[in-house]
N, C-alpha and C positions, 0 to 999 in steps of 0.2 A: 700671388703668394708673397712677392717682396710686401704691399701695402698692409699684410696679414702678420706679417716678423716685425714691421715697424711698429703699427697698432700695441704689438705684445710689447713690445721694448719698451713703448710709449708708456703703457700702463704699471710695466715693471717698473719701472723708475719710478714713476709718480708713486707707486703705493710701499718703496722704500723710503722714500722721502717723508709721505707720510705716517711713518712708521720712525720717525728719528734717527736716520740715516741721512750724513749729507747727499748731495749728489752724486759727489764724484766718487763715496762708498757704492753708491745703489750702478753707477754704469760701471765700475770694477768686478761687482756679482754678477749685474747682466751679462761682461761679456766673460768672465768662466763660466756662469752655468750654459749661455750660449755658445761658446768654442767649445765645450764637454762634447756638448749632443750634438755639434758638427762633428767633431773629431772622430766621435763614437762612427755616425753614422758613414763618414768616410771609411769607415775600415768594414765595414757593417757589409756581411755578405748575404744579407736577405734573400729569401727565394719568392723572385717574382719581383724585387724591388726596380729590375729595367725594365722590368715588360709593364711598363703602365701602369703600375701600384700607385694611386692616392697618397697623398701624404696623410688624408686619416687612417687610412686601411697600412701604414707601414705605423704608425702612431700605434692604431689595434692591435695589430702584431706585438709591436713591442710589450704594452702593454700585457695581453696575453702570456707572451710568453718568460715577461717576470726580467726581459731586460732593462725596463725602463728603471725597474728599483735602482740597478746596478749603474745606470747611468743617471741617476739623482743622489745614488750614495759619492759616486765619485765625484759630480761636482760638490756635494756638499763638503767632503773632505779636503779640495779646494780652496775654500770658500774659508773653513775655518783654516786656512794656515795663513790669511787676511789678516790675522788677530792678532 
């Protein structure tokens, strides 16, 4: 999983970068909208998230159940106070 967060991180970066962002804009985003969806999911009382739940299958939850909006809206509102 760690090899899975870097890869993304990896490519976050790169594709702010190539998008006209300096660097150190693009790892400033990475890590709010990455500390968001830690944070979130630290507090995150999932059912079934200790008993063995995949990290896709708590992803599909979220997703399902419409909290991933709420934790892409709050990093976004983050993200612009950047500005």
């Amino acid at each position: 999983m760690e090899n899975d967060i870097k890869y993304v991180k990896e490519s976050f970066i790169e594709t702010f970068i190539d998008n006209g962002f300096t660097e150190l804009e693009a790892i400033k985003s990475w890590e709010i909208i990455y500390n968001t969806y830690s944070s979130y999911l630290s507090k995150f009382s999932l059912a079934g998230a200790l008993s063995n739940m995949t990290d896709r299958e708590i992803l599909d939850s979220l997703k399902n159940s419409g909290e991933l909006n709420e934790i892409k809206e709050k990093a976004l509102q983050r993200l612009g106070r950047l500005k």
